[in-house]
N, C-alpha and C positions, 0 to 999 in steps of 0.2 A: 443914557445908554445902559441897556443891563450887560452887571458884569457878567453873567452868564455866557453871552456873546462873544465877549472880550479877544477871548482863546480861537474861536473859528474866526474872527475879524483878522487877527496877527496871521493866521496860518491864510487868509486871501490875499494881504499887504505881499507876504512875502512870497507864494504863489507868483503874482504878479509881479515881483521885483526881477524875480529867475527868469520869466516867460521876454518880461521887458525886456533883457540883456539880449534875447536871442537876437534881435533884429539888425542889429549893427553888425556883430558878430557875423552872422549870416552871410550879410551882402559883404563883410570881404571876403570869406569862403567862395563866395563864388563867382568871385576870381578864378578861382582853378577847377570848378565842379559846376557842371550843368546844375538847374533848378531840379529837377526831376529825382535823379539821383543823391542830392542833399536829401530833399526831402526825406528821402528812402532812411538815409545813413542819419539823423535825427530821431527817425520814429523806431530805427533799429537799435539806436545807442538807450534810449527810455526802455525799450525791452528786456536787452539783455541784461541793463545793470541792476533793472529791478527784478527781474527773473533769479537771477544771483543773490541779490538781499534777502529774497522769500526760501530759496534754498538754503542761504547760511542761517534764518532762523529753522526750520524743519532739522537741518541736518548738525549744524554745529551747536548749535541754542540750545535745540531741544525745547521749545519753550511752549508752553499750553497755548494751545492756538484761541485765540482773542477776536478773530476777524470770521463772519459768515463768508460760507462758498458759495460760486457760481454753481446757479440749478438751471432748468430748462426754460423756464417761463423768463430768466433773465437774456435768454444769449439775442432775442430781437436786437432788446435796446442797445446792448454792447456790437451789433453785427450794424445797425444802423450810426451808431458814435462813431466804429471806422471807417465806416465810406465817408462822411459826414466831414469829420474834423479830422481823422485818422489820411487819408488820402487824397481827395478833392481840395478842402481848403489848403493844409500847404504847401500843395506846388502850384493853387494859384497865387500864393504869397508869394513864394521864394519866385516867380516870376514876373510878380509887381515890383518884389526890390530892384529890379534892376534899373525901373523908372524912377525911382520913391526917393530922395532922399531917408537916410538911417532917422533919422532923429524925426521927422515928419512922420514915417513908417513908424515909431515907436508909441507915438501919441495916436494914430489914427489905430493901434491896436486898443484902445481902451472902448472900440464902438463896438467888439465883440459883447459886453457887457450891456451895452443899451439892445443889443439883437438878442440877446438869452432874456434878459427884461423882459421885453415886448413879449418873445415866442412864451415864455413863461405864461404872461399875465391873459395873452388872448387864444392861446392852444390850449394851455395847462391850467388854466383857470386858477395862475398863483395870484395869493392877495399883493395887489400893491396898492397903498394909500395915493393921497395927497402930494406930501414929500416925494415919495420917491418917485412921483411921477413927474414932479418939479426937474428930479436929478436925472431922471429921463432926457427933461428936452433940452437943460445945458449940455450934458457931454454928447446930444446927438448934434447939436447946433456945436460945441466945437469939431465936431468930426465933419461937419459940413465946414466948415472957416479952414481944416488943414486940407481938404481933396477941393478947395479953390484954388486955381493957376488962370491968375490973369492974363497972364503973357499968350494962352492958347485960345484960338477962334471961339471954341465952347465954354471957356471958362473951367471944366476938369478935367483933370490929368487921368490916363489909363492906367495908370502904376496906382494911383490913388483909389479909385474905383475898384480896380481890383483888390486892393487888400480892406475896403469895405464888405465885399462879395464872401473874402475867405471869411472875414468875421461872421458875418449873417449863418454860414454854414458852420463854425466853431461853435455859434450862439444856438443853434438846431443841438450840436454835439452835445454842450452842456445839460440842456434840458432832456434827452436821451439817457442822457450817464447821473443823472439825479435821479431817474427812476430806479437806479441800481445803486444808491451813492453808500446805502445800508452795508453792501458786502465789502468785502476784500480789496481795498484798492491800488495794493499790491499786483493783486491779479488783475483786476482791470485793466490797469494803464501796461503791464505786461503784455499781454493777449492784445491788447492793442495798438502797439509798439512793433510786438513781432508780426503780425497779421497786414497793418499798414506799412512799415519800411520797409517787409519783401516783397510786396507788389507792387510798390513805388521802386524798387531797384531795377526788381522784372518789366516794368514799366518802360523804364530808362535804356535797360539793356534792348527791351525788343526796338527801339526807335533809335538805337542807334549814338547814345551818350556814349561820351569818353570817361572810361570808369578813372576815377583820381588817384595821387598815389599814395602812398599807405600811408605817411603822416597827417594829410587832408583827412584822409578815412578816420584817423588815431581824434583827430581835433573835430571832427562833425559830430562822433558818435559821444563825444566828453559834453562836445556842448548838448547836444540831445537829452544825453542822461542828468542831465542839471537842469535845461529851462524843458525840457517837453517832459523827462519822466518823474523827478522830485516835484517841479510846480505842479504836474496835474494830480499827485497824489493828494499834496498838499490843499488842490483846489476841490480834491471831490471831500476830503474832510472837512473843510468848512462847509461845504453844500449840507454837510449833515446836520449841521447847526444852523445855517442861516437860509437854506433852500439855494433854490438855482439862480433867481435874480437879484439877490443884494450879494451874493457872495460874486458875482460874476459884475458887478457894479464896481466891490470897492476892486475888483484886478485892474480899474480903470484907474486907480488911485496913484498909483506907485510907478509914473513911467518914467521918473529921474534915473534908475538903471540905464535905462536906454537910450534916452536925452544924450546923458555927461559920457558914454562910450562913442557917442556918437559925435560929439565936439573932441574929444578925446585923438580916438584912432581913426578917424573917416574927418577930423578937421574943417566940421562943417559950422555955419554960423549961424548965428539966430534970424527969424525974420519976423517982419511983422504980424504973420501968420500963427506962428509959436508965441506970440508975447500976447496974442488975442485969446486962442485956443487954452492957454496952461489956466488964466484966473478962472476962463468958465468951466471947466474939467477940475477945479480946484474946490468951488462952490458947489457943483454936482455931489460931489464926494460927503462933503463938510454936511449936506442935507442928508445924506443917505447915511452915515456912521450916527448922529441922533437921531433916527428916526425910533418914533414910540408907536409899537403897534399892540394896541388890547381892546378884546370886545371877549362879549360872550359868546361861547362855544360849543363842538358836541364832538365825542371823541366815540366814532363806531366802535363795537367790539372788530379787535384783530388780532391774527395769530400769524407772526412772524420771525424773523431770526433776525440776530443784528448784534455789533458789540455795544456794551453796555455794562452800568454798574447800578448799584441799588441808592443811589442818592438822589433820585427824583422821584417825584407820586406817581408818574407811570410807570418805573418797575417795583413794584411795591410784592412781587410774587416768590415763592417760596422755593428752593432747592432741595432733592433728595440725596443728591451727591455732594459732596464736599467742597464748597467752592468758599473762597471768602469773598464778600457780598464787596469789599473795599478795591478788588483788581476788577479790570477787564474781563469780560468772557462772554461768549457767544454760545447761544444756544438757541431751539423753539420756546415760545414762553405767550404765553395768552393776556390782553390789552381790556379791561372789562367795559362797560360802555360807560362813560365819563360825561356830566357837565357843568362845565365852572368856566370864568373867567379871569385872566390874565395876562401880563404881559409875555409875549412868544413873537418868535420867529418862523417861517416855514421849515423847521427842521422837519423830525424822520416822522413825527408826531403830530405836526400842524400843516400837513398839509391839505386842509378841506377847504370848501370852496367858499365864498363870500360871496356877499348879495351886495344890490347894486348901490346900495346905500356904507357900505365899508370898502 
């Protein structure tokens, strides 16, 4: 594994730890709170508290700003991430929990990653090897072994199905919000925080939900702003360094959060099911953290914006203002045209296409 990696690898474990958590959590909320209107009070709680955090650096900080801003050419992808993953996928979640066992629903969220894979690799034309196409069809054969119920005439469960459905459109989201993954992620998962949890409220309210009461509200929007807006910050900065489908693979990594809450406070047990699904989701993982990817390359001339620091061969470019080359900082800066080989990940830099032989 290069250490390079290393760093965006921990910030997708722990992405996926926080995301993991939400699912137990979730289904006893809603207990007292329609699906709909969670949904709302989740994508509204990642709004505001990161809406807040980008104000307290602007306004208390004062701190030279490090991150690119949303311009025109980005608002597509960020207007297609909120439909996407922002509003459709989870109120079909929080409406699968209700069938799903917590602890089942925590593992079957790891199939978001094998649906960001795939759309990756045959929309986006991202490289995947060998490996990782190994670690593909483990964690998609365990996600097929936990939406088996033998007990029902067809063999799967609707609760089950559906939070495969919300992944597949998460796994759209991801790949969307990696074409933006360069700016502000602050401001992303903001903007799509506030923009999805008040139309999932307005949602709720025109159909007639029972708004919940202000402690429920106090504990939706806590959990919100820890597994929807800290993890997805977290996850698009790893996407910077590792692309859309291995960062969105290892989120498949980490679903003991979810698991032990779920044996925990919802007092659920294990079953055959889980003791099949966790070695093969175990081994998926185990292939995808060593995977080695190096071939020879071509790096277009490009002129873009993004934070960065002068410690790699692609910014090797010069400043007239005052900057020290050792911090963060964002600016326009020109890419010359590049060709060498090494080893790389699909970050902000590698992402061209391969032939059918890589």
């Amino acid at each position: 594994m290069n250490k390079k990696n290393l760093y965006p690898m921990l910030q997708a474990l722990l992405a996926a730890l926080l995301f993991g958590a939400s699912a137990p959590i979730a289904k006893v909320l809603l207990g007292d709170v329609e699906p709909i209107p969670l949904a709302g009070l989740l994508y509204l709680g990642s709004g505001i508290s990161l809406l807040a955090v980008k104000a307290y650096q602007r306004l208390i900080q004062k701190s030279r700003e490090t991150e690119a801003g949303i311009t025109s050419p980005d608002i597509k992808w960020l207007a297609g991430a909120i439909l996407t993953g922002g509003i459709a996928a989870p109120i079909i979640l929080l409406f699968s929990l209700r069938e799903t066992p917590g602890a089942t629903a925590s593992l079957l969220l790891n199939f978001e990653g094998v649906a960001t894979m795939l759309i990756a690799a045959l929309i986006f034309k991202e490289g995947i090897g060998r490996r990782a196409g190994w670690a593909i069809l483990l964690i998609t054969l365990a996600s097929v072994v936990l939406s088996t119920n033998p007990n029902r005439e067809w063999g799967f469960s609707i609760g089950a199905l559906g939070i495969l459905t919300a992944c597949l459109l998460w796994g759209l989201d991801n790949n969307l919000t990696c074409n933006i993954s360069a700016k502000d992620p602050l401001i992303i998962v903001a903007v799509k925080g506030l923009a999805a949890g008040s139309f999932s409220l307005l949602l709720g309210a025109a159909l007639g939900d029972h708004f919940p009461s202000f402690d429920i509200v106090l504990k939706a929007m806590l959990l919100g702003s820890l597994s929807y807006g800290v993890s997805i910050v977290l996850f698009v900065h790893a996407m910077r360094g590792l692309g859309a489908a291995r960062t969105s693979a290892l989120f498949g990594t980490a679903p003991l959060a979810g698991m032990l809450l779920s044996f925990i406070i919802l007092r659920e047990n294990f079953n055959l099911m889980l003791l099949i699904a966790i070695p093969l989701m175990s081994i998926g993982a185990f292939l995808l953290i060593n995977e080695e990817h190096q071939h020879h390359h071509i790096h277009d001339e490009v002129f873009h914006e993004h934070s960065h620091q002068h410690d790699d061969s692609h910014h090797t470019h010069e400043h007239v203002e005052d900057i020290l080359f050792a911090q963060s900082h964002s600016h326009f800066h020109k890419h010359p045209n590049v060709e060498h080989g090494h080893h790389h990940t699909p970050d902000l830099h590698h992402r061209h296409l391969h032939g059918a032989q890589e």
